[in-house]
C-alpha positions as CSV (number, residue, x, y, z in Angstrom):
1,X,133.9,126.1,124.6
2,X,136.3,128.0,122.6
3,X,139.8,129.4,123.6
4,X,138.2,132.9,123.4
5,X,136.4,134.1,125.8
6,X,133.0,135.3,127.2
7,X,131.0,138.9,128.9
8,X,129.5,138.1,131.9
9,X,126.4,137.2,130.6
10,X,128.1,134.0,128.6
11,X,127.8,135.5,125.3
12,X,130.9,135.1,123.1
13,X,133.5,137.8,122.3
14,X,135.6,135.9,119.5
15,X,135.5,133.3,116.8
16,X,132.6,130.6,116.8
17,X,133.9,127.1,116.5
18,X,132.1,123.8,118.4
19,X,130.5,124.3,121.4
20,X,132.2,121.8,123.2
21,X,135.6,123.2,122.9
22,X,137.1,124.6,125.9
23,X,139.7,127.1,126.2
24,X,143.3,125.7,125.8
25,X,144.5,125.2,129.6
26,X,139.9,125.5,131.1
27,X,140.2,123.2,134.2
28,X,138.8,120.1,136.1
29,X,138.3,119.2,139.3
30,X,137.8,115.7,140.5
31,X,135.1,114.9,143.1
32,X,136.3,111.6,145.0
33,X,138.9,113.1,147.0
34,X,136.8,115.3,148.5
35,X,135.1,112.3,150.1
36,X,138.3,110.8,150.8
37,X,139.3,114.1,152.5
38,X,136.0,114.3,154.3
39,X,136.5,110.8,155.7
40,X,139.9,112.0,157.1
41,X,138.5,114.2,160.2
42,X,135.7,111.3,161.0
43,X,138.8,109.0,161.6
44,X,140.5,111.1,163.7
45,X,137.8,112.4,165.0
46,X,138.3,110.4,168.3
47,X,140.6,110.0,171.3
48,X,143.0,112.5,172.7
49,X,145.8,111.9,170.0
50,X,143.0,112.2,167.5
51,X,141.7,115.4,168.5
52,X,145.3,117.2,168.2
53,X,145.4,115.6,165.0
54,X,142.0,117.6,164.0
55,X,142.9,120.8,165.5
56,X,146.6,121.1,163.7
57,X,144.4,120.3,160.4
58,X,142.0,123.2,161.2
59,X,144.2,125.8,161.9
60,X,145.4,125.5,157.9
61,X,141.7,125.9,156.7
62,X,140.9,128.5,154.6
63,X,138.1,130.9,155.7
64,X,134.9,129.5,154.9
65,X,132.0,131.1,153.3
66,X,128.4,130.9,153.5
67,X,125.5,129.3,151.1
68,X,123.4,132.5,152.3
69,X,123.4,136.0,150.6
70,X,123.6,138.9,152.7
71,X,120.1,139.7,153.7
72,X,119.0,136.3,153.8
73,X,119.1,133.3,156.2
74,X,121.1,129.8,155.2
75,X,118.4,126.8,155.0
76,X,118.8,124.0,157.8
77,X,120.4,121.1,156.9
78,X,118.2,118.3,157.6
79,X,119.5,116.2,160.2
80,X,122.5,114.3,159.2
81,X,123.5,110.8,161.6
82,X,126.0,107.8,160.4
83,X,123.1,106.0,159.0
84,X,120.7,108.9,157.3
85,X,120.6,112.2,156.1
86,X,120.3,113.5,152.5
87,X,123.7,115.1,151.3
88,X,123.7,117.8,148.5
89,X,127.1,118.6,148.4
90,X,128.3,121.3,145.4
91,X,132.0,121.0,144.2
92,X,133.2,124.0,142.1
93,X,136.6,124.5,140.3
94,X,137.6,128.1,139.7
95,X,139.8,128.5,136.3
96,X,141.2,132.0,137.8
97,X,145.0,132.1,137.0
98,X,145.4,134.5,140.0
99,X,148.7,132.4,142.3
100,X,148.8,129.7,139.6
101,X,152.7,130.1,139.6
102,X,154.5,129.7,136.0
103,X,152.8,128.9,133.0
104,X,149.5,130.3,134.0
105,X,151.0,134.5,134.5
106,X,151.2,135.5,130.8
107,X,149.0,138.1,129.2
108,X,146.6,135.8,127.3
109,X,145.9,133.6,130.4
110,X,145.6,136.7,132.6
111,X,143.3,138.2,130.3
112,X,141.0,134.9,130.6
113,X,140.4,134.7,134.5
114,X,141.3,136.5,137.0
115,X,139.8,136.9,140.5
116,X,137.5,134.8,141.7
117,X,137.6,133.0,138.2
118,X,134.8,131.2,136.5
119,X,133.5,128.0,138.0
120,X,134.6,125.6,134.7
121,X,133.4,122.4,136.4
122,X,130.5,122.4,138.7
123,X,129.4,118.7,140.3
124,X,126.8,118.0,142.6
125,X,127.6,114.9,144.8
126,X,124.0,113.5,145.9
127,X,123.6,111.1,148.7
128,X,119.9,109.4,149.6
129,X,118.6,110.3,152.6
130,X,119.1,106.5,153.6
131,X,122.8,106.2,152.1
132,X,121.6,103.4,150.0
133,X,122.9,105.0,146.8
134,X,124.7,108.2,145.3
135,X,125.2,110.1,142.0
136,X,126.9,112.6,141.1
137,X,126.0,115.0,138.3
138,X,128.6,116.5,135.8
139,X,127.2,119.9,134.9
140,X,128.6,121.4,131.3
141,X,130.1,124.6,131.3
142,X,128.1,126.3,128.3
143,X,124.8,125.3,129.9
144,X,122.6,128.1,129.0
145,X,119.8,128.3,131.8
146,X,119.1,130.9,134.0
147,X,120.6,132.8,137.0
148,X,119.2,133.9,139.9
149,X,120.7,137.9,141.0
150,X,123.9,137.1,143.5
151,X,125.2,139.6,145.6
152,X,128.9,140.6,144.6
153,X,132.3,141.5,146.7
154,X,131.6,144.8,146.6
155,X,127.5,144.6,148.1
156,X,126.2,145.6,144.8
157,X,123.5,142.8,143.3
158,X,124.6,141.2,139.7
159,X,121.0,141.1,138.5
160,X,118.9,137.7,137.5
161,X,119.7,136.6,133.8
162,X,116.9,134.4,132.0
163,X,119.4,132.7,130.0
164,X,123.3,133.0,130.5
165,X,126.5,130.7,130.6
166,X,126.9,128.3,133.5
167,X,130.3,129.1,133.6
168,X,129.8,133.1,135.1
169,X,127.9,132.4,138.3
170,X,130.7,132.2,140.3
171,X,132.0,135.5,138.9
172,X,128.7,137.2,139.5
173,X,128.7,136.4,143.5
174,X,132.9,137.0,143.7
175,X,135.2,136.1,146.3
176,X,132.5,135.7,149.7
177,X,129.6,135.0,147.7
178,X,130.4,133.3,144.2
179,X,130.0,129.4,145.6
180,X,126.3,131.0,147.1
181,X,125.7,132.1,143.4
182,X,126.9,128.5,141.9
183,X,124.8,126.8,144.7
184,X,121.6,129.2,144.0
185,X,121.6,128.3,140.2
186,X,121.9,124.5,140.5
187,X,119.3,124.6,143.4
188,X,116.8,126.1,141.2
189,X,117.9,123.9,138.1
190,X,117.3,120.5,140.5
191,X,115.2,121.5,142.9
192,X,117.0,120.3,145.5
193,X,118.3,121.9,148.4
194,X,122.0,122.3,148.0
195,X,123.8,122.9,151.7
196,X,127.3,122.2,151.8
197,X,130.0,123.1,149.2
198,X,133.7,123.5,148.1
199,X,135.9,125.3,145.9
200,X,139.1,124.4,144.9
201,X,141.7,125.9,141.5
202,X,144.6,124.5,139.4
203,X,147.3,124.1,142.3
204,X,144.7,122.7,144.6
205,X,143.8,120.2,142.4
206,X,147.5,119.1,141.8
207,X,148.3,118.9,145.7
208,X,145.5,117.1,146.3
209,X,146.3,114.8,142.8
210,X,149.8,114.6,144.9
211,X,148.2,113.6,148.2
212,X,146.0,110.4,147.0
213,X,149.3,109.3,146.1
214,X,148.8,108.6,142.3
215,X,145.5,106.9,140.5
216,X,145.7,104.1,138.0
217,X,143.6,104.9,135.1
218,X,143.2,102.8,131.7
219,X,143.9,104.5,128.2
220,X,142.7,102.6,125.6
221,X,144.1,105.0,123.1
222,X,147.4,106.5,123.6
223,X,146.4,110.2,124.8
224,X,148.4,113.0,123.8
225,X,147.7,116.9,124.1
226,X,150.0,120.0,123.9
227,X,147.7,122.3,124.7
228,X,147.4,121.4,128.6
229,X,150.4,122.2,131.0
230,X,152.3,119.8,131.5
231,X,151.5,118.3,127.7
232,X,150.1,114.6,127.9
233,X,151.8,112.0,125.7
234,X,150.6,109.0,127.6
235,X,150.6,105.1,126.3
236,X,147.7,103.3,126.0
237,X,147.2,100.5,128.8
238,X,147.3,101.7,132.9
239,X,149.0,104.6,133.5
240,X,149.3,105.7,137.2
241,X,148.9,109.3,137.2
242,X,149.5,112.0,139.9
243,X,150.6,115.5,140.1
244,X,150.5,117.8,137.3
245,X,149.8,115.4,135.4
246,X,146.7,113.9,136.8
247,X,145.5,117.7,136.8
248,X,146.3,117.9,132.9
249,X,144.9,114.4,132.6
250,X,141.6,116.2,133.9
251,X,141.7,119.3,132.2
252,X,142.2,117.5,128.3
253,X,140.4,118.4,125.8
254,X,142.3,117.7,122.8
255,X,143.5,114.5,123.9
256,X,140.4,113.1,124.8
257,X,136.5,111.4,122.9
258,X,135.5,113.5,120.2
259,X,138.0,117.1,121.6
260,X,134.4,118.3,122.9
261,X,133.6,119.6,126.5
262,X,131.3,116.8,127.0
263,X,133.5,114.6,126.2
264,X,136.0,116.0,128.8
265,X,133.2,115.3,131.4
266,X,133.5,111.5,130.1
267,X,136.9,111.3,130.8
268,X,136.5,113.1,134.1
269,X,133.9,110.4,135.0
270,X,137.1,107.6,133.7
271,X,138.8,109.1,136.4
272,X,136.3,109.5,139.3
273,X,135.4,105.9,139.0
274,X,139.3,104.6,139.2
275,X,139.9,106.9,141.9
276,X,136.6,105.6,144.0
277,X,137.5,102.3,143.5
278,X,141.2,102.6,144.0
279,X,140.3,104.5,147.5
280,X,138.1,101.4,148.7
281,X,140.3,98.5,147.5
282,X,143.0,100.3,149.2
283,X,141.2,100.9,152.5
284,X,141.9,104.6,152.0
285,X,139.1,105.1,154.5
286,X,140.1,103.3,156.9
287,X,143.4,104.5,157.2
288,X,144.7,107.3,159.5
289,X,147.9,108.3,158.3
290,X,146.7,108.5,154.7
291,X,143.1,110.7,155.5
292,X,144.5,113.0,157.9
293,X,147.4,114.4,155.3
294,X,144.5,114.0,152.7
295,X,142.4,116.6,154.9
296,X,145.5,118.5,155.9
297,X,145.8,119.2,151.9
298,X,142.2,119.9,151.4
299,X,141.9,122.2,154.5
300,X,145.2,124.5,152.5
301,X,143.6,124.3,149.2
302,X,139.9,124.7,149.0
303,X,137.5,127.0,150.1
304,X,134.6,125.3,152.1
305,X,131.5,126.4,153.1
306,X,130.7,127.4,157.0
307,X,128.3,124.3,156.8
308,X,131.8,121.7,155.9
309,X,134.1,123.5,158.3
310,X,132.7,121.2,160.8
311,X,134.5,117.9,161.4
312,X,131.6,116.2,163.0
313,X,130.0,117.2,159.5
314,X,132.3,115.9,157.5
315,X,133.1,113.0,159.4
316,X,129.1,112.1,158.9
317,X,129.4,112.6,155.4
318,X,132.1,110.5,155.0
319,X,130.1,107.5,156.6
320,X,127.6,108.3,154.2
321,X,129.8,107.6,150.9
322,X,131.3,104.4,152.6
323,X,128.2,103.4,153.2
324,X,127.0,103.4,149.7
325,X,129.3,101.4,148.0
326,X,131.0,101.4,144.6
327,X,127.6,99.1,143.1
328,X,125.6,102.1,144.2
329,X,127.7,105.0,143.1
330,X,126.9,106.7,139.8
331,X,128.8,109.8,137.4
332,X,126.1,111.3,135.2
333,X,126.3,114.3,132.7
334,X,123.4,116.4,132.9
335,X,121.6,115.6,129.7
336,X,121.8,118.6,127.5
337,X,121.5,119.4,123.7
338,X,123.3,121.5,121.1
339,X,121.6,124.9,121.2
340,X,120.2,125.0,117.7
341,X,121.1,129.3,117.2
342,X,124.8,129.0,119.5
343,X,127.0,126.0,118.6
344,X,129.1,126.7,121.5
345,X,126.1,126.4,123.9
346,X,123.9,123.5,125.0
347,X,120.6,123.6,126.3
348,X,118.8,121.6,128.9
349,X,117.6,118.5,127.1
350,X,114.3,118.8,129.0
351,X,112.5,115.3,129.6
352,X,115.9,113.6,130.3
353,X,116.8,116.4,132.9
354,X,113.3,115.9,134.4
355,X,113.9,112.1,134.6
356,X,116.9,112.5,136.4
357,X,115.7,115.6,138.8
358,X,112.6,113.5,140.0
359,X,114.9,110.5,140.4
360,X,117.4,112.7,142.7
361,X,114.4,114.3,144.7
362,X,113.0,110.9,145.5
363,X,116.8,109.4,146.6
364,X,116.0,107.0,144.2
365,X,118.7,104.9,142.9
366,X,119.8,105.1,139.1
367,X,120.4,102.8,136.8
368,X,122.1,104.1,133.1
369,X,120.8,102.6,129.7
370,X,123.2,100.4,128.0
371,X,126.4,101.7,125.8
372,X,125.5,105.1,128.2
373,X,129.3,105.8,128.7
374,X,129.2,109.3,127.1
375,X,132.1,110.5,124.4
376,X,135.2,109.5,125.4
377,X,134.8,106.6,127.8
378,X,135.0,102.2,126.7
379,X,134.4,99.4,129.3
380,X,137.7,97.5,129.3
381,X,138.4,94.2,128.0
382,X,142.1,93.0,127.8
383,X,145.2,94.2,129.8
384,X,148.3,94.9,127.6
385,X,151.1,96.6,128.9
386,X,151.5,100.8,128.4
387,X,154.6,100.0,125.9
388,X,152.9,97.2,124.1
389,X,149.6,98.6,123.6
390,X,150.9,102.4,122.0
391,X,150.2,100.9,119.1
392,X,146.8,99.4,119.5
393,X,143.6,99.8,117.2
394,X,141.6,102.6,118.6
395,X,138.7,100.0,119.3
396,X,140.7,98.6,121.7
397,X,140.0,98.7,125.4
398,X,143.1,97.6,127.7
399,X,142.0,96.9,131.2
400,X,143.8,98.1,134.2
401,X,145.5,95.8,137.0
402,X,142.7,93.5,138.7
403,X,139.1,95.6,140.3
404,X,135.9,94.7,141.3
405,X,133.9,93.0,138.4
406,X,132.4,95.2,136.1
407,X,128.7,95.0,135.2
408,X,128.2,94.3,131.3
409,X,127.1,97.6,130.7
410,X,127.9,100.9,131.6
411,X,124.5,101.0,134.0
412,X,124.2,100.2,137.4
413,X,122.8,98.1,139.5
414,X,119.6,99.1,141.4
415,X,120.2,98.8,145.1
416,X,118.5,96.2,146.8
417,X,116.5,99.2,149.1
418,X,114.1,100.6,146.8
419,X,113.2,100.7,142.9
420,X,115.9,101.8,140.9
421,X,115.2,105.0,138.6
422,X,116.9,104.2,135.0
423,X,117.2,107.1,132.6
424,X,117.3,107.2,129.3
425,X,119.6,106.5,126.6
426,X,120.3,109.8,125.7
427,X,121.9,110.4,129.5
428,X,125.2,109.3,129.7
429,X,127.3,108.5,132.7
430,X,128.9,105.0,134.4
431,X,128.9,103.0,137.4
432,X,131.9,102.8,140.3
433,X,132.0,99.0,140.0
434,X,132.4,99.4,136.0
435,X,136.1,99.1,135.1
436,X,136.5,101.8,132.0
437,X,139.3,103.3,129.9
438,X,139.7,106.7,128.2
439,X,139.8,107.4,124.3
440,X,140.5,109.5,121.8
441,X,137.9,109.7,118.6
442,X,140.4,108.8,115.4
């Protein structure tokens, strides 16, 4: 995207430039945390001490919000147990500036979201019915497709559009029904039946950046952009990140592969897979003290819907990711091409997309062609220090401290429970157990 913005219907209302480029502070959300933070009321989710512990989380919870619009009746969930259950689970982050505190209450970023904001990052976490394997799909912001009508804040109906920005559907539903609207449109794109889902904006993601306590994550080109809040001048090598500045980390565009959009969903992907293998290595699940302030944060900063608000829920879900495993836990990009009349838009890239969808409706596992890290993503190879390595070759791929081994490529491996789906080279993504490090195109 650009750093102008858009009508409701996603067409532009300034300068034409790439359509990648984002506007200069658009957000990210990570996804893993929200697992994490699901896993938090499942541990405590027993015994008397354990129980008050639940109940002092709940009373911060937001209000939640249903999948449904008025009028209509929420689909069942199918049944979800320890051991099976298919999770769709939506994760949306707002770019509204509305309470984002200094930096973010000037005129210009006033006059790009307000409200209910726009959803700039949408990613559906995808769990088989058995729990044998996961993926979860990156969806770009400028993804022209269509909309299905959403009821708004006000009761009125935003009608169907054939072909409009990703990006508005939250707008178009508001306050109460916006993450209904998000969860409609990606329904129809995948076909699958989406039933939980979460919202979350800039200072959610920072507290909850705050409450994992820091994530190690390899650079193998120093990184450095002015244009995100705080600005990122950052080393090449590991840098343990946190705060603000894991939120900034996420939201680059400038710093990061080729300054594009998608490439911002490959560094995302960078940071998902150090943060899901940072949380198992370190027994994050398993541990008490460290999940219950994890859900404490969650429960103050993100909206769920009526179908999370239930511990037993998310507890279930949590067993579900631990169950997969990092060898069986994917980050794809939705495959998309340029649209050939918009260069700020992409299009579904259609027999891709189809591969994937199928593969997603049958809980089949997936396995990523090789050199399928996307734009702004290497596998590591060496380890130098962050001060040594500022002035490394761009080609250069600095490994962080010691993880599980990484595959040889960016794929991963098929799970041992049924055949493994691999897409094709044109979909990028990467694998949990594949140790990578951000870049910056020279």
């Amino acid at each position: 995207m650009t750093d102008t913005d858009t009508d409701e219907t996603g067409a532009r209302t300034g300068d034409a430039v790439r359509h990648g480029r984002l506007r200069r502070r658009s957000s990210l959300r990570f996804l893993l945390q929200t697992a994490a933070v699901a896993a938090a009321v499942g541990i405590v989710g027993s015994g008397s001490v354990a129980a008050i512990g639940t109940w002092q989380v709940l009373q911060h919870a937001r209000p939640s919000v249903s999948l449904a619009m008025p009028g209509t009746s929420a689909t069942q969930a199918p049944t979800l147990t320890a051991q099976s259950g298919e999770v769709n689970m939506l994760l949306v982050a707002t770019d509204t500036r509305d309470g984002q505190g200094a930096g973010f209450d000037d005129a210009a970023n006033r006059e790009a979201s307000t409200g209910v904001g726009n959803n700039d990052t949408t990613i559906l976490v995808h769990i088989s019915a058995d729990h044998s394997n996961m993926a979860v799909v990156s969806f770009p912001r400028d993804l022209v497709l269509p909309i299905p009508a959403c009821t708004d804040d006000a009761g009125t109906t935003t009608p169907a559009s054939s072909a409009a920005m990703l990006n508005t559907a939250l707008a178009r539903g508001g306050e109460r029904h916006g993450l209904a609207c998000v969860a409609s449109t990606i329904g129809a794109l995948t076909g699958l039946q989406i039933d939980y889902a979460g919202m979350i904006d800039f200072k959610g993601v920072v507290a909850m950046a705050d409450a994992v306590g820091g994530v190690s994550v390899c650079l193998a080109t120093p990184i450095h952009d002015p244009d995100v809040k705080p600005p990122l001048d950052l080393g090449a090598g590991t840098q343990e990140l946190r705060g603000e500045q894991a939120a900034a980390f996420l939201r680059s565009r400038h710093g990061v592969g080729d300054r594009s959009d998608l490439g911002r969903i490959s560094n995302q992907q960078t940071f998902m897979a150090a943060l899901a293998r940072q949380t198992v290595s370190a027994g994050t699940l398993t541990n008490p003290a460290t999940v219950l302030r994890l859900a404490d944060t969650a429960f103050r900063n993100m909206t769920l819907s009526d179908s999370l608000s239930d511990p037993g829920t998310l507890a279930r879900i949590a067993l579900a990711v631990n169950t997969v495993g990092l060898s069986n836990m994917v980050f794809v990009q939705y495959p998309v091409v340029d649209d050939p009349v918009d260069e700020n838009r992409v299009l579904v890239s259609e027999e891709p997309a189809a591969a994937l969808t199928a593969a997603l409706q049958a809980n089949e596992p997936i396995t990523l062609a090789d050199d399928s890290l996307g734009r702004s993503a290497v596998v590591s190879t060496a380890a130098p220090t962050p001060s040594a390595a500022s002035a490394a070759p761009a080609a250069s791929a600095p490994a962080p401290a010691p993880a599980p081994a990484p595959s040889a490529t960016g794929g991963t491996p098929p799970s041992s429970s049924s055949t493994a789906a691999r897409l094709p080279g044109s979909v990028s993504g990467q694998s949990a157990d594949t140790v990578t490090c951000a870049k910056k195109d020279r």
